[in-house]
C-alpha positions as CSV (number, residue, x, y, z in Angstrom):
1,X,17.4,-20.0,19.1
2,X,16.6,-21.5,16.1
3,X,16.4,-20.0,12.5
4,X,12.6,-20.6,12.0
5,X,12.2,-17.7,15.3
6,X,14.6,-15.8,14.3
7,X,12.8,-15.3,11.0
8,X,9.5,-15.0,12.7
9,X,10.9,-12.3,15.3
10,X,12.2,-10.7,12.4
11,X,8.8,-11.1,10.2
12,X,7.4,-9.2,13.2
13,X,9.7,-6.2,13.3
14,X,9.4,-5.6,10.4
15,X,6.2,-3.8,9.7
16,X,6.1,-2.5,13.1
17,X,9.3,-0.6,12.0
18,X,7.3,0.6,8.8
19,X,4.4,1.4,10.2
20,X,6.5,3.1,12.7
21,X,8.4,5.3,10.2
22,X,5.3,6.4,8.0
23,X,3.2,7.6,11.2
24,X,5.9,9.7,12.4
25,X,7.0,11.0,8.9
26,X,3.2,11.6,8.2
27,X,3.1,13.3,11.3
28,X,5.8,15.6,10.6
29,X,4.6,16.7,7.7
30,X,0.9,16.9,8.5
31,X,2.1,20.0,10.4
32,X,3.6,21.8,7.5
33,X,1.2,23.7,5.5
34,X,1.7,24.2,1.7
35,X,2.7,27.7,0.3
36,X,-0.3,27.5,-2.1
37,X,-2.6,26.9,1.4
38,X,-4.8,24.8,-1.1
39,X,-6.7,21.7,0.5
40,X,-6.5,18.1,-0.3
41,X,-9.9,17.3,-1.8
42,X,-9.3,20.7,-4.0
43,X,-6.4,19.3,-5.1
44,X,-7.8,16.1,-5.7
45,X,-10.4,17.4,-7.8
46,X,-8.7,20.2,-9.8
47,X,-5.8,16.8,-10.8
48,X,-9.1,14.9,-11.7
49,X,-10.4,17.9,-13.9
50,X,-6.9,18.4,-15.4
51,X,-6.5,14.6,-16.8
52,X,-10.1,14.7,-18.1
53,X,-11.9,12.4,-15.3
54,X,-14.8,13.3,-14.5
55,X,-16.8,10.4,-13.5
56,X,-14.9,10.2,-10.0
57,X,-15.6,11.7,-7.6
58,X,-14.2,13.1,-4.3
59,X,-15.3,11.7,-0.8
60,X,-14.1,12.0,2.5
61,X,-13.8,9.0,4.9
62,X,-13.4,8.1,8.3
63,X,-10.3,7.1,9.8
64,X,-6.8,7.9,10.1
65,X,-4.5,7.0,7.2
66,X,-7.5,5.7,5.7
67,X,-7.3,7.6,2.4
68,X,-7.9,5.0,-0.8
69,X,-9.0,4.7,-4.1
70,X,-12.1,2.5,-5.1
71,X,-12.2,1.4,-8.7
72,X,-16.1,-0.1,-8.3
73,X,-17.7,3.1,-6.9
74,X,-14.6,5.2,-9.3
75,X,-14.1,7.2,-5.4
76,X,-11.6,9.2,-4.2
77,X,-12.0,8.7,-0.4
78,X,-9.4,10.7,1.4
79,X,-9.6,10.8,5.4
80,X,-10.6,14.4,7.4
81,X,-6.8,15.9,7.8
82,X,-5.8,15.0,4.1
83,X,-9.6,16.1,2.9
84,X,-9.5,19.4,4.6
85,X,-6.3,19.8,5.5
86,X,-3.6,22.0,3.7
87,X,-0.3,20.1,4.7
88,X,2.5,18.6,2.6
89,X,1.1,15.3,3.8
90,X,-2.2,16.0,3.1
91,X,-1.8,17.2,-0.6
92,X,1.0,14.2,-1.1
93,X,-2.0,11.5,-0.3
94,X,-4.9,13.2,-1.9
95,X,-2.3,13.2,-5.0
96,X,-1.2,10.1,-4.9
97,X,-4.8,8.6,-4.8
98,X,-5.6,10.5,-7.7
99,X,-2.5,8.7,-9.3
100,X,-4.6,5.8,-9.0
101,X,-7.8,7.2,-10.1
102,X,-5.5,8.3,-13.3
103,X,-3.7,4.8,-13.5
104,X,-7.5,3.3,-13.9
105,X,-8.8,6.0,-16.3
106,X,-6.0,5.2,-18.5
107,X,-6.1,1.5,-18.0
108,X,-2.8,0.6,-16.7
109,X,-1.5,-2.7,-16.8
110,X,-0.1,-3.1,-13.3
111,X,-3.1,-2.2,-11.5
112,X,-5.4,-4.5,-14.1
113,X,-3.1,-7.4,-13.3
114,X,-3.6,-6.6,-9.8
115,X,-7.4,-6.1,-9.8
116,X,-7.3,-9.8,-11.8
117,X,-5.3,-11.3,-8.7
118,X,-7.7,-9.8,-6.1
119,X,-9.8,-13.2,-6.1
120,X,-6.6,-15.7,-5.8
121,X,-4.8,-13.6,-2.8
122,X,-8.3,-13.4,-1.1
123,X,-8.1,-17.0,-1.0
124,X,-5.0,-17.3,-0.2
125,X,-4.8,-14.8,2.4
126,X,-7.7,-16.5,4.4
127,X,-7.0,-20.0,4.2
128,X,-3.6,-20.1,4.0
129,X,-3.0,-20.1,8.2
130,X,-6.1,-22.4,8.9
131,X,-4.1,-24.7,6.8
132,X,-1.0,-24.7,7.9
133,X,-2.5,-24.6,11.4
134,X,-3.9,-28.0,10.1
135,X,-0.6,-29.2,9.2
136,X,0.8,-28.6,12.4
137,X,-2.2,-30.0,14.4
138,X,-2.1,-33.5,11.9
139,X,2.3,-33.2,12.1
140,X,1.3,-33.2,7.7
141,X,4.0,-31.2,5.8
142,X,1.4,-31.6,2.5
143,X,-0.9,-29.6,4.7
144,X,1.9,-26.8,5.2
145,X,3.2,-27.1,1.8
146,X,-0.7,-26.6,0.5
147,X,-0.5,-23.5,2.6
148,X,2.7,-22.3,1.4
149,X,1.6,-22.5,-2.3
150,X,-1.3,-20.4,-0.8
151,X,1.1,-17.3,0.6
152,X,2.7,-17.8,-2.5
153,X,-0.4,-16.2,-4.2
154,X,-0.5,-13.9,-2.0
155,X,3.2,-12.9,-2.6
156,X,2.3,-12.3,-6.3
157,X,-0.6,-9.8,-5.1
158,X,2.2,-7.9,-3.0
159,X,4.9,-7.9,-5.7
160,X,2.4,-6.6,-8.4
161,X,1.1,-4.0,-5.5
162,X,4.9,-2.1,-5.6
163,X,4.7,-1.1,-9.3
164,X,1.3,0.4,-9.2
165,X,2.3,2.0,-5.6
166,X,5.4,3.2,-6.9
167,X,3.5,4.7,-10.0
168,X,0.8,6.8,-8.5
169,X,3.8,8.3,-5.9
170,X,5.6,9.0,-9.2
171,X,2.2,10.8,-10.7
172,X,1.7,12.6,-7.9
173,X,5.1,14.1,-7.1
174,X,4.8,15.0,-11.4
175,X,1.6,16.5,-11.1
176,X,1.6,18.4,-7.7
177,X,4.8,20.6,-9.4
178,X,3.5,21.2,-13.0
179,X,0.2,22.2,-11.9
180,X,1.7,24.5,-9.2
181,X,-0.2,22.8,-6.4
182,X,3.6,22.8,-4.5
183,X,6.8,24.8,-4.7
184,X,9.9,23.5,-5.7
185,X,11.0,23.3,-2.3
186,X,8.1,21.2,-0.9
187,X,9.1,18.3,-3.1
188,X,11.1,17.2,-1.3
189,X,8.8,16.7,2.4
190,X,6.0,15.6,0.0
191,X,8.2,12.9,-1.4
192,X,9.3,11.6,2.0
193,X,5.5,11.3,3.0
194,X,5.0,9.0,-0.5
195,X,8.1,7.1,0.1
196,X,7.2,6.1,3.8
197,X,3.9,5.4,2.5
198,X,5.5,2.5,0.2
199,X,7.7,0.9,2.2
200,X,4.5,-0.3,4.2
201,X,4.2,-2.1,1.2
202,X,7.7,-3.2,0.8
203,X,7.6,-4.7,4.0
204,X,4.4,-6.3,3.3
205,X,6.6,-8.5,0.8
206,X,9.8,-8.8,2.6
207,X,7.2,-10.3,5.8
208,X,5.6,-12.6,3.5
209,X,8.6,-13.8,2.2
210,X,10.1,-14.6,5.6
211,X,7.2,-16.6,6.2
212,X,7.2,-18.6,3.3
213,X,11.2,-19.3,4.1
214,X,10.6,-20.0,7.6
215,X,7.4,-22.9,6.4
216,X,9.8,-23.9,3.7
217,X,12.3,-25.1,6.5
218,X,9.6,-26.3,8.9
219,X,8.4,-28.5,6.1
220,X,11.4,-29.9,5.7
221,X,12.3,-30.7,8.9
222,X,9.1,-32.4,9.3
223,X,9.9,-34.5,6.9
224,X,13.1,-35.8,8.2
């Protein structure tokens, strides 16, 4: 087999191993209720009163794991079990997208950076296959390498994504324990729900970069 599957097979494992690992964590802790038996979207809003934000507001949305933060309409959108529910997990998400509601209000420079790049990995992220596709249909490695500079952008998107993750896990875990939303001993199942949550995101990067390896070496070899 040669190294250009291996990377792919790999590239495919990947997330499905991440993915994998944050539904069953999630799970887990979806089922353990909070001492303070307060709900997500309370605890959503009382962090948003508590850092002096007032302009977003709380919304729940449909879906599973669907829970996000929207800097346009400045919404909180958590899905039905973190909105209403009472869990570890659900208080760890609603917190964490507050975190980004917080990281906005106060204007930080990760998530700026990253709002700036939101154009350039669009692009990137639609047209980089249909090129390369084109370079494999047309045997061009200009095509592929056009594509690579492509995933490239998107790569940057994805790096500058783990900082401002990272971050509003970070907030969250801070916040949830000085405003006595979670014991002491919760931290530590609310933290594991956060940190399978990011390494969706890690493996977003280590995928990408796989696939930007394995084009690197196709290229070449295309044009030997």
């Amino acid at each position: 087999m040669s190294i250009t599957w291996i990377l792919l097979i790999i590239a495919i494992i990947i997330p499905i191993v991440a993915h994998l690992k944050l539904k069953a964590t999630f799970s887990k802790y979806l089922s353990v209720d909070s001492a303070n038996g307060v709900s997500g979207a309370a605890v959503a809003q009382r962090m948003l009163a508590n850092n002096g934000i007032y302009d977003v507001t709380v919304e729940m949305t449909k879906g599973k794991l669907s829970d996000h933060y929207d800097p346009k309409a400045k919404a909180v959108r958590l899905s039905p079990e973190v909105y209403s529910g009472t869990s570890l997990a659900s208080l760890g998400v609603a917190a964490h997208e507050v975190g980004h509601a917080i990281q906005h209000s106060n204007g930080y420079f990760p998530l700026e950076f990253r709002s700036a790049l939101v154009p350039v990995a669009n692009i990137g992220s639609m047209a980089a296959f249909p090129v390369i596709i084109a370079g494999f249909i047309f045997d061009s490695s200009g095509f592929v390498n056009v594509g690579i500079a492509l995933l490239v952008a998107v790569l940057a998107f994805q790096v500058v994504t783990l900082p401002v993750e990272f971050n509003a896990s970070n907030r969250a875990i801070g916040q949830l324990k000085d405003q006595g939303f979670i014991a002491p001993q919760e931290t530590s199942g609310v933290q594991k729900v956060l940190t399978a949550a990011a390494l969706t995101y890690v493996a977003a990067v280590m995928v990408t970069v796989l696939e930007i390896v394995r084009l690197v070496i196709i290229s070449k070899l295309m044009n030997d």
